[in-house]
SELOKOL-745748 format. One record per residue (C-alpha): residue number from 1; residue in three letters; z, x, y. Coordinates in pm, 1 decimal, padded with zeros to 6 digits. Each point is the difference from the previous one (the first is absolute). Layout:
REM residues N
+-----+--------+----------+----------+----------+
! num ! residu !       pz !       px !       py !
+-----+--------+----------+----------+----------+
! NUM !    ALA !        Z !        X !        Y !
...
+-----+--------+----------+----------+----------+
//
This chain:
REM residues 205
+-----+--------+----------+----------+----------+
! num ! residu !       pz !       px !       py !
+-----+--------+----------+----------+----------+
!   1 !    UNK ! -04350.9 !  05314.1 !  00344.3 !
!   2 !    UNK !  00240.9 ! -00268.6 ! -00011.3 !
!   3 !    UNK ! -00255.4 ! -00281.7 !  00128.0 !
!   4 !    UNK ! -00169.3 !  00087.0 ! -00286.3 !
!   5 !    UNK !  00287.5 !  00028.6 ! -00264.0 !
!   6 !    UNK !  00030.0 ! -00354.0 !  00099.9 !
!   7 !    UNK ! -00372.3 ! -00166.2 ! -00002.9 !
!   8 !    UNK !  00000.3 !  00194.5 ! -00285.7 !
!   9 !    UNK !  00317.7 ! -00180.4 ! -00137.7 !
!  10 !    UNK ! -00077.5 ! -00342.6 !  00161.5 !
!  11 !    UNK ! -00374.6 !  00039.7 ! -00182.0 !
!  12 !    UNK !  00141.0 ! -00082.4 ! -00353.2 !
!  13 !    UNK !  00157.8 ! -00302.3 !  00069.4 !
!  14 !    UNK ! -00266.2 ! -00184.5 !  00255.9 !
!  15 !    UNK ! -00308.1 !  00144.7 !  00131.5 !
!  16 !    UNK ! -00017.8 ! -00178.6 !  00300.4 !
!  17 !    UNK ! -00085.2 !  00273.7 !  00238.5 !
!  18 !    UNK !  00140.7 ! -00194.9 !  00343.0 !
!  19 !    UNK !  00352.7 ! -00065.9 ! -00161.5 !
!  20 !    UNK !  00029.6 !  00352.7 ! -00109.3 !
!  21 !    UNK ! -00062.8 !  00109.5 !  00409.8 !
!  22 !    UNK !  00232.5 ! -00280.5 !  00107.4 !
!  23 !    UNK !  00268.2 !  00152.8 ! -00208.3 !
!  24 !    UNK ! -00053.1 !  00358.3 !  00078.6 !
!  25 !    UNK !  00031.9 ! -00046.9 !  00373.4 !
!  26 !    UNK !  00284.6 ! -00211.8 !  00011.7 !
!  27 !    UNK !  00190.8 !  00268.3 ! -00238.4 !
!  28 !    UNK ! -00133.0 !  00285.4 !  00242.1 !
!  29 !    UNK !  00088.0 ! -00218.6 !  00316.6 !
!  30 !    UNK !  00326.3 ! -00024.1 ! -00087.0 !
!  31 !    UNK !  00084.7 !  00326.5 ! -00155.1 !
!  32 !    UNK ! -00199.5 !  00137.1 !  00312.2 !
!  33 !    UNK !  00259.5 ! -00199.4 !  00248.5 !
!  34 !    UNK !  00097.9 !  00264.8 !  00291.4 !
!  35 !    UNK !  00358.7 ! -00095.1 ! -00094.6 !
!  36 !    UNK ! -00042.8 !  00174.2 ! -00322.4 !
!  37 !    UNK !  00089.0 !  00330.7 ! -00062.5 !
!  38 !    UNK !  00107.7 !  00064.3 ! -00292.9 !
!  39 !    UNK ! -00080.3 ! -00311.0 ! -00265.5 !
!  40 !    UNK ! -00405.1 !  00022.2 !  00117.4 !
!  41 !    UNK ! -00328.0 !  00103.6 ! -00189.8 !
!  42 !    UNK !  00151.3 !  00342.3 ! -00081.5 !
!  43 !    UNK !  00280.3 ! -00109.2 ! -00166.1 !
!  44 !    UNK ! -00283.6 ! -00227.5 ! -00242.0 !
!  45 !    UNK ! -00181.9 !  00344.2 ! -00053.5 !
!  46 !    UNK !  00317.9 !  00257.9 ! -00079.6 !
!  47 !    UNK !  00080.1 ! -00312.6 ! -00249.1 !
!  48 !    UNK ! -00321.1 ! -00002.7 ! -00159.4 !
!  49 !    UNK !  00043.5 !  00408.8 ! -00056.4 !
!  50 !    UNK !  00340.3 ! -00056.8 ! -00131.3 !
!  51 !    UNK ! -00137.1 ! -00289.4 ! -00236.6 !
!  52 !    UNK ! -00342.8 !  00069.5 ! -00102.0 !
!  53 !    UNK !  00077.6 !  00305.7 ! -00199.0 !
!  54 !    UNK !  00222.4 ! -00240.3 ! -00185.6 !
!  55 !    UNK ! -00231.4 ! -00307.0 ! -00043.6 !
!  56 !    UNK ! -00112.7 !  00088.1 ! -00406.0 !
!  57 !    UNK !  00436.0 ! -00020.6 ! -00043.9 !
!  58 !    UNK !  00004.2 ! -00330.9 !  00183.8 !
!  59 !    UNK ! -00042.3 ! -00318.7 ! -00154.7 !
!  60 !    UNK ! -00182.4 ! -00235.3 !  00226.5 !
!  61 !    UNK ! -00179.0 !  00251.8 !  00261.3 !
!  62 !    UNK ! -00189.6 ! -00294.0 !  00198.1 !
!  63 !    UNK !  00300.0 ! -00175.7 !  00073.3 !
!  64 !    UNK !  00216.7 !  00284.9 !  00092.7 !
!  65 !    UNK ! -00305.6 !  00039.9 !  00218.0 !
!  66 !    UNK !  00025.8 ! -00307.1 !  00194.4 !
!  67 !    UNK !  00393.9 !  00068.4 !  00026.7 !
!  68 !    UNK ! -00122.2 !  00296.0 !  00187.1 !
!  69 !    UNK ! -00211.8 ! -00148.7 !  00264.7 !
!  70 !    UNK !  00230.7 ! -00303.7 !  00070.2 !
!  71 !    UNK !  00329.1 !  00151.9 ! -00051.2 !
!  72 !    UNK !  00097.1 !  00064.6 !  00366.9 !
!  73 !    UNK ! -00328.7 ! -00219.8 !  00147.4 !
!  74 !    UNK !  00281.7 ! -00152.8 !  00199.0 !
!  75 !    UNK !  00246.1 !  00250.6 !  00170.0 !
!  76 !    UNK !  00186.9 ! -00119.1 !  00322.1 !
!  77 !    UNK !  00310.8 !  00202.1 !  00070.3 !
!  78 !    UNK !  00205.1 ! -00345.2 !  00101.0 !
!  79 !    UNK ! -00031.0 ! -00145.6 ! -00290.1 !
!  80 !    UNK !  00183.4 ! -00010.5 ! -00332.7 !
!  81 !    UNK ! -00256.2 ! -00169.1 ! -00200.5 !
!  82 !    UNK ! -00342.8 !  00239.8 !  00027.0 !
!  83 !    UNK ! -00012.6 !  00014.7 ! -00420.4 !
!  84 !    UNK !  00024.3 ! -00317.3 ! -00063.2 !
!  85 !    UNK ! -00271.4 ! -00130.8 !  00287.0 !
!  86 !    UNK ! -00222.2 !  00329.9 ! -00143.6 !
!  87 !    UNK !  00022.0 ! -00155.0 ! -00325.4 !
!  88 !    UNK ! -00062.8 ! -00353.8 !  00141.4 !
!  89 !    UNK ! -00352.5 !  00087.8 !  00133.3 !
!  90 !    UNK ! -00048.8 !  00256.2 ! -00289.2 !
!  91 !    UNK !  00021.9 ! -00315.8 ! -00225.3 !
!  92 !    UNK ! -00219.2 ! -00233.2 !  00241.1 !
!  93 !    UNK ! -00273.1 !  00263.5 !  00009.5 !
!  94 !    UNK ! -00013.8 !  00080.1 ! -00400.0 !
!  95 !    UNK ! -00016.6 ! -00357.6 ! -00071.3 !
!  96 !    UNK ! -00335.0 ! -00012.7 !  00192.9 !
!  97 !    UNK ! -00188.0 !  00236.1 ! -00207.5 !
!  98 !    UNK !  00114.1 ! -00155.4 ! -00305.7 !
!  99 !    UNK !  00268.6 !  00249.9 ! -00107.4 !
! 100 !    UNK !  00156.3 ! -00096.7 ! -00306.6 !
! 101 !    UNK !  00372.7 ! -00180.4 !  00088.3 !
! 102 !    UNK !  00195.7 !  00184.4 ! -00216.0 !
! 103 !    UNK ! -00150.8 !  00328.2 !  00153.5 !
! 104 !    UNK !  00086.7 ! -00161.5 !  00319.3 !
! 105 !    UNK !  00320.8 ! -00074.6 ! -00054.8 !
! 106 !    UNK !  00074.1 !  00432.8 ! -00087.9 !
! 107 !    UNK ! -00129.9 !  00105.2 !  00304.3 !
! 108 !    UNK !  00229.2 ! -00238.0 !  00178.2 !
! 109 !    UNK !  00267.9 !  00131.5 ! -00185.7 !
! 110 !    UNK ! -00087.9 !  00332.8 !  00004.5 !
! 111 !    UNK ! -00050.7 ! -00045.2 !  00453.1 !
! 112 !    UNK !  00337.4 ! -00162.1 ! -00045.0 !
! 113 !    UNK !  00158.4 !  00310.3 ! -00190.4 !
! 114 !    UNK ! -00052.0 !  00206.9 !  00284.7 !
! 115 !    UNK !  00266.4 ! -00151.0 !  00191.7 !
! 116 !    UNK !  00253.2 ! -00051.1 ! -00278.3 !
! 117 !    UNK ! -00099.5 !  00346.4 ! -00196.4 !
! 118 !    UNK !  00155.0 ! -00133.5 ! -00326.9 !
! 119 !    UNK ! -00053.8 !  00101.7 ! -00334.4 !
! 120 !    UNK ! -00329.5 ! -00128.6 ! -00089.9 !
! 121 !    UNK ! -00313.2 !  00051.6 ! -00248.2 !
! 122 !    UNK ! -00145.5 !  00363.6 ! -00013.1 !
! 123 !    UNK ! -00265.8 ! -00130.6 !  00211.1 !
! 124 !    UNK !  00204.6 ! -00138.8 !  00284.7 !
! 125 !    UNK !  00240.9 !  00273.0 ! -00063.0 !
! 126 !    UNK ! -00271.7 !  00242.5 !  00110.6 !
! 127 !    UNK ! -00133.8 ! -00154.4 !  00262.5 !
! 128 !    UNK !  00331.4 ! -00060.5 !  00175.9 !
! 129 !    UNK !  00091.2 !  00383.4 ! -00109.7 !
! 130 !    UNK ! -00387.0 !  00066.6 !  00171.0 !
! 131 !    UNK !  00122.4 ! -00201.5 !  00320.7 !
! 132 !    UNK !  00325.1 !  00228.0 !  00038.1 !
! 133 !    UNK ! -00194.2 !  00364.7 ! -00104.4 !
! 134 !    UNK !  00054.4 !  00107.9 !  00401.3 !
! 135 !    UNK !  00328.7 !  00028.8 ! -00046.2 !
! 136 !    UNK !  00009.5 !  00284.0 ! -00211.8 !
! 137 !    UNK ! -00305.4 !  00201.4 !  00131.5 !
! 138 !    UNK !  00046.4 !  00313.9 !  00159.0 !
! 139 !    UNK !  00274.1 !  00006.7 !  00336.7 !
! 140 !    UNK ! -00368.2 !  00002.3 !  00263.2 !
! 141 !    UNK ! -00090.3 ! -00288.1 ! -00156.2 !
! 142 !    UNK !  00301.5 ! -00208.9 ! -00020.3 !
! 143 !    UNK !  00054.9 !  00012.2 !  00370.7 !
! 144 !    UNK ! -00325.1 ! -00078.1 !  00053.4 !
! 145 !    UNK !  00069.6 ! -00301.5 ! -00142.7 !
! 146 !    UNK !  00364.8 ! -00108.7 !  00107.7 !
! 147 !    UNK ! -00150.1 !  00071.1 !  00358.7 !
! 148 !    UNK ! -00242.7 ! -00216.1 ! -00074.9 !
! 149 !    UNK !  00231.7 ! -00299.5 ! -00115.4 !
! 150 !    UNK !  00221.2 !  00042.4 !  00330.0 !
! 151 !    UNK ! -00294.2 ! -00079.1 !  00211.4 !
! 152 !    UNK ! -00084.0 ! -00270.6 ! -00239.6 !
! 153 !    UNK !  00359.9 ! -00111.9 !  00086.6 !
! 154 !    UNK ! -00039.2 !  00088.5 !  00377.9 !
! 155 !    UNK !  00121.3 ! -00350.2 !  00074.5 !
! 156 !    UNK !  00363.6 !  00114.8 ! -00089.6 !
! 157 !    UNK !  00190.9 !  00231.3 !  00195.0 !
! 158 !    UNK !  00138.1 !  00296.4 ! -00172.3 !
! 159 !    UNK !  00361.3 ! -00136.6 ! -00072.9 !
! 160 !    UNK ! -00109.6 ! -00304.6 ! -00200.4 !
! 161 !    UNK ! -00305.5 !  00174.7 ! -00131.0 !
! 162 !    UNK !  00188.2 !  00308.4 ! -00100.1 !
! 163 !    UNK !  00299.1 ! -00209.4 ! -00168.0 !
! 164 !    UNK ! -00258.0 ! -00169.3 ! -00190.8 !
! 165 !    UNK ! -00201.3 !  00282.4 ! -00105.2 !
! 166 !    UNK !  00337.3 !  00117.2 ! -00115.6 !
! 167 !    UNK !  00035.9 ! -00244.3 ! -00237.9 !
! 168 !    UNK ! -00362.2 ! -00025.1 ! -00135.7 !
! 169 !    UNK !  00053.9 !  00394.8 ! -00116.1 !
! 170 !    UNK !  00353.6 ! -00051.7 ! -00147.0 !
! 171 !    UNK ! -00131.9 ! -00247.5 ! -00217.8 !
! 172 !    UNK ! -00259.1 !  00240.2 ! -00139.5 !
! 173 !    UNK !  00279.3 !  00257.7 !  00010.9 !
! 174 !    UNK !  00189.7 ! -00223.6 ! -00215.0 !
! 175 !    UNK ! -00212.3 ! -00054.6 ! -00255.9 !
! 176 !    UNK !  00042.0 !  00152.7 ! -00346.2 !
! 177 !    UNK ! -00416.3 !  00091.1 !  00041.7 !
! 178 !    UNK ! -00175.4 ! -00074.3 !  00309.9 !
! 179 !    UNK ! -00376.6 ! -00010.7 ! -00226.9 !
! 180 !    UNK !  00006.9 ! -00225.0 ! -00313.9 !
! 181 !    UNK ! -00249.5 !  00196.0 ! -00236.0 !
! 182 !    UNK !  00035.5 !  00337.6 ! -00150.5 !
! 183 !    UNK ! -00355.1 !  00102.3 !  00208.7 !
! 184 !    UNK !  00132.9 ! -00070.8 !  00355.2 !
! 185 !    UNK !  00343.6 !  00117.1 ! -00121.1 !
! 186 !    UNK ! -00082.0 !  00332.3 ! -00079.5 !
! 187 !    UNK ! -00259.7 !  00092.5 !  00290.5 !
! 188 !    UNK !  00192.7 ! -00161.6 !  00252.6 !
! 189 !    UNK !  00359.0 ! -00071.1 ! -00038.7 !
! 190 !    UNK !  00186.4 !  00314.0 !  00084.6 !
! 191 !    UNK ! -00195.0 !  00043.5 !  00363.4 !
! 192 !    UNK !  00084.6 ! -00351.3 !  00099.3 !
! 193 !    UNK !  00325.4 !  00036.4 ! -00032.6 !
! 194 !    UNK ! -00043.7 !  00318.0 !  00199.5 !
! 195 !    UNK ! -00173.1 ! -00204.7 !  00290.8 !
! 196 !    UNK !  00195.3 ! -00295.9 ! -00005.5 !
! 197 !    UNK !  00338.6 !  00212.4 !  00004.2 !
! 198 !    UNK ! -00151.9 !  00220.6 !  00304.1 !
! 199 !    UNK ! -00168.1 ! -00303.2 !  00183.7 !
! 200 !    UNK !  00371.1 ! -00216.9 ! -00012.8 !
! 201 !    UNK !  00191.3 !  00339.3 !  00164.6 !
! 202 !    UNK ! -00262.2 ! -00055.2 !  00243.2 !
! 203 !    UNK !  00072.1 ! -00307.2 !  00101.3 !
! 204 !    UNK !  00378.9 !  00050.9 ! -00069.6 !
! 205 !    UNK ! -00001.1 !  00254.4 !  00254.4 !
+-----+--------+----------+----------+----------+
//
């Protein structure tokens, strides 16, 4: 389904039918990488079903799209700069099927809002609200998911993991809303605070 979401995409722009295959498998390879647990293929498709009944709201659907696929294209635990080398090759690869530049240049900036999660347009406000929706699904879910992250993170042991952890869910705690738009606000705020409150004991303990 998402191969063809994105030959599908890719088809507007330039029909050349060996590009569009080059670019699919290097987004599956690496969102396929065996050191991926969390931030692979699945994560594109629970986005997509956050999104898509959303798209007729958004403003430029194609490029929020492309934000999508590329957004975490690059993930390596040890490094500090994933978004902006995910944006990087998101830009390198849109300006070979002729993707108009100033289209180009929101999907870097909406790649690069993912790291920073400031306040934004509606349509990077929802995809960055989109990329954070886990947190506030249901308690099964969520630790699904922060198991997931600590193997992403097996690398660390669990005193400098933990103490970082720590400090990634005080900052959400902190904030006066953890989602940006009314939409993600109201169907997921409450729970994540919930989750994010119950995961931190955890690792308090």
């Amino acid at each position: 389904m998402l191969k063809q979401k994105f030959n599908n995409l890719l088809q507007t722009y330039n029909e050349d039918i060996s590009l569009q295959e080059k670019f699919w498998m290097e987004i599956e390879k690496h969102y396929s990488s065996s050191k991926r647990h969390y931030h692979t293929l699945l994560h594109l498709e629970n986005l997509f079903g956050e999104l898509e009944p959303l798209h007729r709201k958004l403003e430029d659907w194609d490029t929020l799209q492309f934000s999508l696929f590329y957004h975490d294209i690059i993930y390596k635990s040890f490094k500090s700069n994933n978004e902006e080398e995910s944006a990087s090759l998101a830009v390198e690869r849109l300006r070979q099927i002729g993707y108009p530049e100033e289209k180009i240049l929101k999907c870097e900036n909406q790649i690069l809002a993912t790291k920073s999660h400031s306040f934004a347009d509606n349509d990077t406000n929802s995809f960055t609200d989109a990329d954070l929706s886990v947190l506030g699904k249901d308690w099964e879910t969520y630790t699904v998911y922060y198991q997931q992250i600590r193997k992403e993170y097996s690398l660390y042991p669990d005193f400098l993991y933990n103490n970082g952890r720590k400090k990634v869910l005080q900052h959400f705690l902190d904030m006066e809303n953890i989602f940006k738009t009314e939409y993600f606000q109201n169907k997921y705020e409450n729970q994540a605070r919930l989750n994010i409150e119950k995961e931190f004991q955890i690792l308090d303990k």
